[in-house]
ZAMARGU-4260 file (C-alpha; in steps of 0.2 Angstrom, whole numbers, plus 5000, padded with zeros to 4 digits):
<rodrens>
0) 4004/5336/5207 | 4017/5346/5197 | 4026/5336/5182 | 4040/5344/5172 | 4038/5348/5153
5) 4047/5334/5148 | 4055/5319/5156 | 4068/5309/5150 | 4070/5290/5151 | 4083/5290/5163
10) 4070/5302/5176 | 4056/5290/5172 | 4068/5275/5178 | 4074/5286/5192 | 4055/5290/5198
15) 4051/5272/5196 | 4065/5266/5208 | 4062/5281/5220 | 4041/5274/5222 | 4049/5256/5223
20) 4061/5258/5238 | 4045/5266/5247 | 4035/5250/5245 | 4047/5238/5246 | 4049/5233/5264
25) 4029/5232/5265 | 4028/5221/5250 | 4042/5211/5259 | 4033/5213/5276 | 4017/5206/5266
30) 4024/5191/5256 | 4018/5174/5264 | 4034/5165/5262 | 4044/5178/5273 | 4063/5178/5272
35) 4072/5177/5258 | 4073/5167/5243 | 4083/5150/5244 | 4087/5143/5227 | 4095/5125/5228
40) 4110/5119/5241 | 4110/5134/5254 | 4126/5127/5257 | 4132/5131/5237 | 4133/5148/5234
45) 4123/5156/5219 | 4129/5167/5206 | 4128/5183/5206 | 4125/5184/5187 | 4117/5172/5176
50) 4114/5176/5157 | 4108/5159/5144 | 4116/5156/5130 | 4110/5172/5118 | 4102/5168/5100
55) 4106/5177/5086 | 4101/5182/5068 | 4110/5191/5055 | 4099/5200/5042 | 4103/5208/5025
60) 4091/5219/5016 | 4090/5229/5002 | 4076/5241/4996 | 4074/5251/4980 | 4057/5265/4976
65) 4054/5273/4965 | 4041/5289/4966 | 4036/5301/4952 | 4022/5311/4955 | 4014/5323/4940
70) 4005/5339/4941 | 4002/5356/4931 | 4011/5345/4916 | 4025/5343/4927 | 4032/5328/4931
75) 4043/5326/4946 | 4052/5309/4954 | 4063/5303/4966 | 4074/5288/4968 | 4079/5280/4985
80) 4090/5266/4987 | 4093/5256/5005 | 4103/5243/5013 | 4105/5238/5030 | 4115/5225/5039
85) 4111/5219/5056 | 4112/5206/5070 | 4098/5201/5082 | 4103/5195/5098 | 4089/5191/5112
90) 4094/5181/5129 | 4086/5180/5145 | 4096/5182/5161 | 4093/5184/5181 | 4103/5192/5196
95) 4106/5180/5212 | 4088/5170/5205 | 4074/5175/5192 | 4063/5179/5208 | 4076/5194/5213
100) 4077/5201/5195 | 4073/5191/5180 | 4076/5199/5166 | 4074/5198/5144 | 4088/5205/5133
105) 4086/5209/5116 | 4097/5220/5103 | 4098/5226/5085 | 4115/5232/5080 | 4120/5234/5062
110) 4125/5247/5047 | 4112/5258/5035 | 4119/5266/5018 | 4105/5276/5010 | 4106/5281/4993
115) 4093/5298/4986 | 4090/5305/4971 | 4078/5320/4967 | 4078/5329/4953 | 4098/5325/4949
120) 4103/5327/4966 | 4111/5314/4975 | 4112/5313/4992 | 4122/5297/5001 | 4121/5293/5020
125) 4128/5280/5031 | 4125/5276/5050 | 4122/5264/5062 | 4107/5256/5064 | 4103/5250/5081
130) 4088/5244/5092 | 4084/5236/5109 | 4071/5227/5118 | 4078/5227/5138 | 4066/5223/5152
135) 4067/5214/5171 | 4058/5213/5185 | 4063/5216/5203 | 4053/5202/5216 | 4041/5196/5203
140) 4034/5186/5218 | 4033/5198/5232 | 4022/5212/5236 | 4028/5225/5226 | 4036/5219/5208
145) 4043/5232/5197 | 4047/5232/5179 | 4057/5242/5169 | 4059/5243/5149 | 4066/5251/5137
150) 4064/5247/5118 | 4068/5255/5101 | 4064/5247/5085 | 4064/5252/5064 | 4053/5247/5052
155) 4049/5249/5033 | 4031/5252/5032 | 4020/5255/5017 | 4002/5263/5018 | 3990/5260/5005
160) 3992/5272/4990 | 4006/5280/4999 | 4025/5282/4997 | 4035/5269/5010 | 4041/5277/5026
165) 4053/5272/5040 | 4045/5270/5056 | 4055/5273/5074 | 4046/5268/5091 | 4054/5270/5106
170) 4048/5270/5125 | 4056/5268/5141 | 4047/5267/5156 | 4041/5257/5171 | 4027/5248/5178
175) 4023/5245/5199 | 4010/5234/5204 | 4006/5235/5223 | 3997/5217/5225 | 3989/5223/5242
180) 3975/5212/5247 | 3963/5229/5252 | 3968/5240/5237 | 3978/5233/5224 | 3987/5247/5214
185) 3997/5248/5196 | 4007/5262/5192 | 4017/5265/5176 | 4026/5278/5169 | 4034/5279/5153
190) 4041/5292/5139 | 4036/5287/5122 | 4044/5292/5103 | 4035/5290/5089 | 4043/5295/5070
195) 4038/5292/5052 | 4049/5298/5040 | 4048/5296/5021 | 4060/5290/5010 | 4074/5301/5009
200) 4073/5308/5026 | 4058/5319/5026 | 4048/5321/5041 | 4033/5315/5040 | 4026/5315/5058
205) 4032/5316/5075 | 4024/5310/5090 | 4034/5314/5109 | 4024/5310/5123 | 4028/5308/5142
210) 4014/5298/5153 | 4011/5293/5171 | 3997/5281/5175 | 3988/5278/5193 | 3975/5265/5196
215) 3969/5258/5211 | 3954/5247/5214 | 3949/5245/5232 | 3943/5227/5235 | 3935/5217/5250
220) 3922/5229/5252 | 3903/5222/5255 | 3894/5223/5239 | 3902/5238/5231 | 3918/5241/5221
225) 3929/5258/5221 | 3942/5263/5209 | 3954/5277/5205 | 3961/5281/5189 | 3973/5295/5185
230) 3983/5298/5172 | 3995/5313/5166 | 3999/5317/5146 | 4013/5329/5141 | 4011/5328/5121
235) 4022/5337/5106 | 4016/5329/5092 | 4020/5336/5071 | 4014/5332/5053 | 4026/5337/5039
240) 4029/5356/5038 | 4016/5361/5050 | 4019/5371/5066 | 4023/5359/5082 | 4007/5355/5095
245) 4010/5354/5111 | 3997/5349/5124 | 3997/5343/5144 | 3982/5333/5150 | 3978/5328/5167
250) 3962/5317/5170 | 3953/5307/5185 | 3940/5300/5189 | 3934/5289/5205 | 3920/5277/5202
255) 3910/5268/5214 | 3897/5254/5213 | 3885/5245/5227 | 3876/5232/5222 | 3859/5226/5228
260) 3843/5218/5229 | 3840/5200/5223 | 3860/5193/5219 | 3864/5209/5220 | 3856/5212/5203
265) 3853/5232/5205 | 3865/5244/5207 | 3868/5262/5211 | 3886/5268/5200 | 3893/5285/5205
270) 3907/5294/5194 | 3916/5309/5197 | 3930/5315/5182 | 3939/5327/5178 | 3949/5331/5161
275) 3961/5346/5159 | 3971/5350/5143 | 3981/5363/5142 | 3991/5371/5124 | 3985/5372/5107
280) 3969/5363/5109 | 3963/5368/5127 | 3949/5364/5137 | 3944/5357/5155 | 3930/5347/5157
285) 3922/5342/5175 | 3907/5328/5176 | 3897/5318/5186 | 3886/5305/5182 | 3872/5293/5194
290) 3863/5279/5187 | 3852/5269/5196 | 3845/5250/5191 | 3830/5242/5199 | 3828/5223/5194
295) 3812/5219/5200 | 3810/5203/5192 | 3819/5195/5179 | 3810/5200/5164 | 3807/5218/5171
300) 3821/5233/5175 | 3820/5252/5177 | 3836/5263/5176 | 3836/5281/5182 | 3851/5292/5177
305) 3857/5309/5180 | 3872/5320/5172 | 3879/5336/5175 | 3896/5342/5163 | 3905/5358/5164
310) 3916/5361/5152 | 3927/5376/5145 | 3935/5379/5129 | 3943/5396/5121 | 3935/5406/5135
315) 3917/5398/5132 | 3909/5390/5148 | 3894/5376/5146 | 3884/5369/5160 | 3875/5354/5154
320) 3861/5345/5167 | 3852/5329/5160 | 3842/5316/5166 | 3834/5301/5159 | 3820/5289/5167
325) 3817/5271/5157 | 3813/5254/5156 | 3816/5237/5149 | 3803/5223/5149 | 3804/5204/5142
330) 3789/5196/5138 | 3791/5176/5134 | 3810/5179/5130 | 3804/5184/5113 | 3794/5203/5113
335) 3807/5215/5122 | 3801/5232/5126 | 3808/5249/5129 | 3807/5264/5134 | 3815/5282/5140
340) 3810/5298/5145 | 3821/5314/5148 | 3826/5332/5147 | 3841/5343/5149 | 3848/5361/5151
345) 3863/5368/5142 | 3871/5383/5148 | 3882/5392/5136 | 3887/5406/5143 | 3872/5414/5151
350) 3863/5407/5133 | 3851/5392/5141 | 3844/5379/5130 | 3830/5366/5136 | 3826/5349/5128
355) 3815/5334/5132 | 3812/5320/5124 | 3806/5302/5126 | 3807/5287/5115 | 3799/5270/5113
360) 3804/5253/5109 | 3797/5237/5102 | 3810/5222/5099 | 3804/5205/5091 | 3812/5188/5090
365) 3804/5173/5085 | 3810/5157/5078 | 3799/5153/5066 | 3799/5141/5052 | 3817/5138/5041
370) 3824/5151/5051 | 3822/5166/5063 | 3812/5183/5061 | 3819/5200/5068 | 3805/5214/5072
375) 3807/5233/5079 | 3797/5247/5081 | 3802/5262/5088 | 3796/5281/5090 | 3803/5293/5100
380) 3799/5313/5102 | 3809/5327/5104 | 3806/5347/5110 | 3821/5360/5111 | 3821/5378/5115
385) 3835/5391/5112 | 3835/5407/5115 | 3844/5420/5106 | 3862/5417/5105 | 3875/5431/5112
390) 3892/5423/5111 | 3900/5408/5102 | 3899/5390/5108 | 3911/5375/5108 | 3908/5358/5102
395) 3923/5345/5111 | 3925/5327/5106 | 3912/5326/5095 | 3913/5307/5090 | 3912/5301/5072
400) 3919/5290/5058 | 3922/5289/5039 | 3912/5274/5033 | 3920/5270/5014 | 3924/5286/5005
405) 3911/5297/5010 | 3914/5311/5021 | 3907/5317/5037 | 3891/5327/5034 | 3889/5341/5049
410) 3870/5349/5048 | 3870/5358/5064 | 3867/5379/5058 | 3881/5392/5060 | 3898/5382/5061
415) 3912/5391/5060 | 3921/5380/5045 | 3940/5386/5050 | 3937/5381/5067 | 3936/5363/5063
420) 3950/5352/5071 | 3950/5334/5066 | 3960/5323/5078 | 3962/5303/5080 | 3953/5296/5098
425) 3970/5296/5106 | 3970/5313/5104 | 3985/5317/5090 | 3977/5331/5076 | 3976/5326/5059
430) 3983/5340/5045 | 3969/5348/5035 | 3971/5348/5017 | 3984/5331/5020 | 3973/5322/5029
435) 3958/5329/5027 | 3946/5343/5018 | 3933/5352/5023 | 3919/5358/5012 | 3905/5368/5012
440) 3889/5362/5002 | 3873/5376/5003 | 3870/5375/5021 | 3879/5358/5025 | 3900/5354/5031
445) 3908/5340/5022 | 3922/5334/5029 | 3932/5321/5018 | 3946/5308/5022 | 3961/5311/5009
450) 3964/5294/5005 | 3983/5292/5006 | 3984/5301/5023 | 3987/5296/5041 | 3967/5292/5044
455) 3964/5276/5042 | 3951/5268/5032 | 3932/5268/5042 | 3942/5275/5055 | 3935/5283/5070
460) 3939/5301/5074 | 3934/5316/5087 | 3927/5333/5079 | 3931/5351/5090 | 3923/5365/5082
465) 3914/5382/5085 | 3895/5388/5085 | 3892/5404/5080 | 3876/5414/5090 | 3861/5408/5082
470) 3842/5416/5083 | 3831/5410/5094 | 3822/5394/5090 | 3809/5381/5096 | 3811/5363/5088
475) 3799/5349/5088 | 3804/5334/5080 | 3795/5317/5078 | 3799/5299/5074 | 3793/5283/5072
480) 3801/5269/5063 | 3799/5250/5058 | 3811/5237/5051 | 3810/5218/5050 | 3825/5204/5045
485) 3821/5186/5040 | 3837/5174/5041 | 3831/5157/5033 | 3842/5143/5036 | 3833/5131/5031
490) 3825/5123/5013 | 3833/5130/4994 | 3833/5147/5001 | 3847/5143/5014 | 3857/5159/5019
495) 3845/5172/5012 | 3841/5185/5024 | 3830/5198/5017 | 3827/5215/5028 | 3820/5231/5025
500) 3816/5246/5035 | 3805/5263/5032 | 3812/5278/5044 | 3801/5296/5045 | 3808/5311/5056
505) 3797/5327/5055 | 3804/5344/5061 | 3798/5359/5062 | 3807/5375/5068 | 3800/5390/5075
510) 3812/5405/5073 | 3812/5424/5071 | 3824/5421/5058 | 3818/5407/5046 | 3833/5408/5033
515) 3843/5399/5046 | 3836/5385/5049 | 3831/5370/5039 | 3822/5355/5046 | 3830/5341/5045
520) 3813/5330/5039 | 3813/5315/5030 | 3806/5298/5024 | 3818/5284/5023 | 3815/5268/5016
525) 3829/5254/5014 | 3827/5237/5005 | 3840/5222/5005 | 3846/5205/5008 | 3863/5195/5012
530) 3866/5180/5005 | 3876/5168/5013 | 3883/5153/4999 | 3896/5142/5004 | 3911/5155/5013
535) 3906/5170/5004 | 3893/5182/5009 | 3884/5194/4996 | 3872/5210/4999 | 3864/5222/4990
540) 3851/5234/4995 | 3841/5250/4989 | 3839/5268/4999 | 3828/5281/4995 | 3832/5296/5007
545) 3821/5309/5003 | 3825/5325/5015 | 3822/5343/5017 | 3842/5344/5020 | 3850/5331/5011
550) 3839/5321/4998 | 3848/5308/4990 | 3847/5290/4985 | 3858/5274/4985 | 3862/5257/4978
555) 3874/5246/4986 | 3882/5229/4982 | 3898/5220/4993 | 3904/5203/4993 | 3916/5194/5008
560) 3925/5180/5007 | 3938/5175/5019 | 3943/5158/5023 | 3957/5145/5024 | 3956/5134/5010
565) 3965/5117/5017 | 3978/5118/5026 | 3993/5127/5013 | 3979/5143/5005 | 3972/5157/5015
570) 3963/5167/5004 | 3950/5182/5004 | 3941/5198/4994 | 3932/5210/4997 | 3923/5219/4986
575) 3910/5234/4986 | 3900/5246/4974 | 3887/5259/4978 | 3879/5274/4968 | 3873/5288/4977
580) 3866/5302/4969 | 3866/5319/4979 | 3848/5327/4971 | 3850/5346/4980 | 3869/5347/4978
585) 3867/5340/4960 | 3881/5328/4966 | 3883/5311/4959 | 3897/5298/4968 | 3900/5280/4961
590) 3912/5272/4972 | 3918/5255/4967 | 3932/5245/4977 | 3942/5228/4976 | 3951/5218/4989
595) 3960/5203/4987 | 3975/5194/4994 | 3981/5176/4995 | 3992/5165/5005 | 3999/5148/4999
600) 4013/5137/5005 | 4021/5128/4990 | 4031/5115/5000 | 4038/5115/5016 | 4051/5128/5011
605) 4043/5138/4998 | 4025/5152/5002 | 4019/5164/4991 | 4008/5176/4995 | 3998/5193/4983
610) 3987/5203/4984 | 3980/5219/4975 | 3967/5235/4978 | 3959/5245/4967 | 3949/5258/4967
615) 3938/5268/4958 | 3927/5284/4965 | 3918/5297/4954 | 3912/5313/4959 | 3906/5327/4950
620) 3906/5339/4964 | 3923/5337/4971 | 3933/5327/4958 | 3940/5308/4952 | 3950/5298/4963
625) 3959/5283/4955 | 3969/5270/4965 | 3977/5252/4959 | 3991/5244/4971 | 3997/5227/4969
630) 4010/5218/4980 | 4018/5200/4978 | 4030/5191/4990 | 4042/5176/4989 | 4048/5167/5004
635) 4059/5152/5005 | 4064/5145/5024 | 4077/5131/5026 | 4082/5127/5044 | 4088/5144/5049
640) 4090/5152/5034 | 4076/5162/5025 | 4076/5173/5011 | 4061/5184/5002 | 4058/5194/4990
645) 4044/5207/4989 | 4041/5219/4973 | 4024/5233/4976 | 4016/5246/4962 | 4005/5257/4969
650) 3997/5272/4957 | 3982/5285/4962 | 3975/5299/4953 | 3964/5313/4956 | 3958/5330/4947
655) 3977/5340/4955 | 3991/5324/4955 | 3995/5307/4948 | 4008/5299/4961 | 4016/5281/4957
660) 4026/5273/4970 | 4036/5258/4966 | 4044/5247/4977 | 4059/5231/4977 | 4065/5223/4991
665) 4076/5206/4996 | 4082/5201/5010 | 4091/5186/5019 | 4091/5180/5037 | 4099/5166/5046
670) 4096/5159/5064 | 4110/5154/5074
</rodrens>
């Protein structure tokens, strides 16, 4: 299949309507009724056109900020002032009857004046300021319904320690749904226009994306299901200044299942994908994967999985086959054991590496008296061989997230630091030194979240980055671990739940170049409770890391609390601390955060609601951050009318720039 570079909205309608009128004399044919639809007399003709009554709301806003930011001893601000004046109108409507085409109706149509100030120079805008919400569906109740939409909408958004920005979405597309009583199909296809722009008009990301989405799931057979997906990504996407990224993904995959056995308890799955990408970040990736599971009685099961992956990127080929043998046994519903054995073969590029491993599991619950005990026990073994390395290899999709403000840690030898590409799981690339930093510390790759970027607190991203060829190697590595947790809900101690758990990995490397490797070997121990007291949860817990690659240890404290407090207050914090002291990298990082926000309804007219962040990091390595933000609102609804008012302060600091970011706004809107 052959898609254009870019398709408009009107084309994606078009397309829609083109796959409609092929299916829609057999989803006419298939409709159980038959004939046509008969609303009322049949003697009294119906009209061709019926919209209800629309409703309205007219909205006045107003928003001042203020940002000065200072660095090198200079001090730099800007000024932005903005009004807008707009009516919502949103009806619903049909043609001939809501089963023919039923349709919603919605519309944003007003003025914007925009007043900015930077450095003495003023700049004044005024334009229209419109937005839409338009969908219907052709023969909601026969075989074939199809809906199209289109939708536009502006907001003021305001990230944490962050200037404001003006948001635009927009998407028009169209979904197909083929309800066939043998292989019911969806298909939707739809352009999507994502952009954030800063006070004062400056770009700060872009996002144009074109998709088309298949899905069929063949039904009815005996015992088995099968189901297609496919889908088609045609993404430009730009941060600030930075070049534009383009990139075209097609993926597929067809997954089958047959089930077995006892109530069909076991089951042999089969999947087949493929994911090609092409443009700035490239790569094609075929797999298949087999898993077999035997239940052979209800506290017994073995499982027996096989994968092979072939992926591509920047010219680099890698054949990965694995396999992995296990099982999982219940004994008395309280002493669950597993365990798995395994091995695979990478190919990079004529380079072959070989691994086995196997790991064992012990489980433990027991309800014992004033409360319950948790138990594990685990060991596992690992063996890898490498041969020398001839040519560079590719890590895709590496998974990993930022957990508070520490950064990702990357120990694998002979990463190439400039080839690191950050990006969010749906695939659009985060800016490095915006978003994020990369830092190398001895033999290690610290990646750190700038806070005030587009990556989101403990969010989750994906890692592409290079290996350079590395000197042969054989790696044993060993571990065994054991942990327990004690929840007492009953007597004075109510609510304490103690836990602690030691962790030892041994590694030892065998290479013809020692200087670069370093086991990664290490005795963990952590020790800690919570304590659960009326709605508010409180930890605190000691680690000691000590390592061969990075030694370190760590005391952390948090408190929770989030609760409705009657019915008018809804209140909650959150609040952490932690102390980690880096030994080899003679690092030393305090981090200290507070959350809090509450909700109250005065009377039946009049709510309040604040709330604040601060935060506090110190980091002798890589430099202070400082962050407090505090946000209050006033609301006041009577009938139809509301009015609010909203002032925010946000200030952050660190070793280059001090940014404060001040924001008023008022509005009023009434209901009609």
């Amino acid at each position: 299949m052959t898609f254009p570079r870019h398709l408009s909205g009107t084309t994606l309608a078009a397309m829609a309507l083109a796959v409609a009128a092929v299916f829609s004399s057999a989803a006419v044919a298939a409709d159980d009724q038959g004939g046509p639809v008969i609303v009322g007399n049949p003697n009294q003709s119906a009209p061709v056109f019926n919209m209800d009554l629309p409703k309205a709301t007219l909205n006045l806003d107003y928003a001042n900020e203020h940002d000065t930011s200072r660095q090198d001893g200079v001090t730099t601000g800007t000024t932005n002032n903005q009004s807008t004046e707009d009516l919502d109108v949103e009806t619903k409507a049909y043609i001939l009857s809501p089963k023919f085409f039923d349709m919603s109706l919605g519309g944003t149509f007003g003025l914007e004046q925009t007043s900015f100030d930077d450095a003495g120079q003023n700049r004044y805008t005024a334009g229209l300021l419109d937005g839409w919400d338009v969908s219907g569906t052709l023969l909601r109740d026969q075989g074939a319904p199809l809906t199209l939409y289109s939708r536009q909408s502006e907001e003021f958004i305001t990230p944490d320690f962050s200037p404001s920005l003006n948001s635009t979405d927009r998407a028009t597309g169209a979904n197909l749904a083929i309800r066939s009583e043998t292989a019911p199909t969806q298909f939707q296809i739809y352009q999507q226009e994502d952009t954030q722009s800063e006070i004062g008009g400056e770009t700060n990301y872009s996002s144009n994306e074109d998709v088309f989405h298949w899905h069929t799931e063949v039904i009815n057979l005996p015992h088995q299901t099968l189901t297609w997906d496919y889908s088609y990504h045609n993404t430009l996407s730009q941060e600030s200044e930075s070049p534009s990224i383009r990139d075209e993904n097609h993926s597929a995959s067809l997954n089958h299942a047959l089930y077995f056995g006892t109530q069909q308890q076991s089951s042999l799955s089969s999947s087949l994908s493929a994911d090609v990408q092409t443009g700035e970040l490239a790569y094609d990736d075929l797999r298949l994967d087999e898993a077999l599971r035997l239940w052979h009685s209800k506290d017994f099961q073995t499982h027996f999985e096989y994968s092979l992956d072939r992926s591509e990127m920047s010219g680099v080929t890698q054949t990965s086959n694995s396999l992995d043998a296990g099982l999982v046994h219940q004994l008395f519903g309280s002493l669950t054991t597993t365990a798995d054995v395994g091995g695979s073969l990478l190919n990079a590029s004529g380079t072959q590496v070989e691994q086995l491993f196997g790991t064992l599991d012990f489980g433990y619950r027991k309800t014992v008296p004033d409360g319950l005990l948790l138990f594990n026990l685990n060991g596992g073994w690992q063996w890898q061989y490498a041969p020398r390395g001839t040519a560079t290899t590719s890590v895709i999709n590496q998974a990993e997230t930022f957990t508070d403000t520490q950064p990702i840690i990357l120990t694998q030898p002979n990463i190439d630091p400039n080839s690191i590409v950050v990006v969010s799981p749906a695939g659009v690339p985060y800016l490095k030194g915006s978003d994020f930093t990369v830092n190398t510390v001895g033999s290690l790759i610290q990646i750190q979240r700038v806070i005030g970027g587009l990556i989101p607190p403990d969010g989750g991203v994906m890692l592409d980055y290079k290996v350079l060829a590395q000197p042969a190697s054989t790696i044993n590595t060993g571990t065994y671990g054991i942990g327990g947790r004690y929840d007492i809900d009953k007597g004075f101690l109510t609510g304490l739940s103690p836990y602690a758990r030691y962790s030892v990995q041994d590694q030892s490397i065998d290479t013809e170049v020692p200087s670069a490797f370093i086991p990664d070997s290490f005795n963990d121990i952590v020790a800690g409770s919570d304590y659960r007291i009326w709605l508010i949860t409180f930890n605190a817990e000691e680690q000691w890391h000590d390592s061969t690659l990075i030694p370190y240890d760590a005391t952390r404290f948090s408190v929770r609390y989030s609760q409705a407090l009657g019915r008018d207050t809804t209140a909650g914090i959150n609040a952490s601390y932690s102390m980690i002291n880096y030994y080899d990298e003679r690092d030393r990082v305090n981090d200290a955060s507070i959350g809090a926000s509450i909700r109250r309804n005065l009377n039946s007219e009049w709510s309040i609601e604040a709330r604040a962040q601060w935060m506090n990091d110190r980091d002798e390595l890589f430099g202070d951050t400082d962050g407090l933000e505090e946000q209050l609102e006033l609301r006041w609804k009577h009938n139809q009318t509301e009015i609010f008012g909203r002032v925010r302060n946000a200030t952050i600091s660190n070793r280059d720039v001090d940014s404060t970011f001040q924001v008023f706004e008022v509005g009023l809107s009434r209901s009609f």
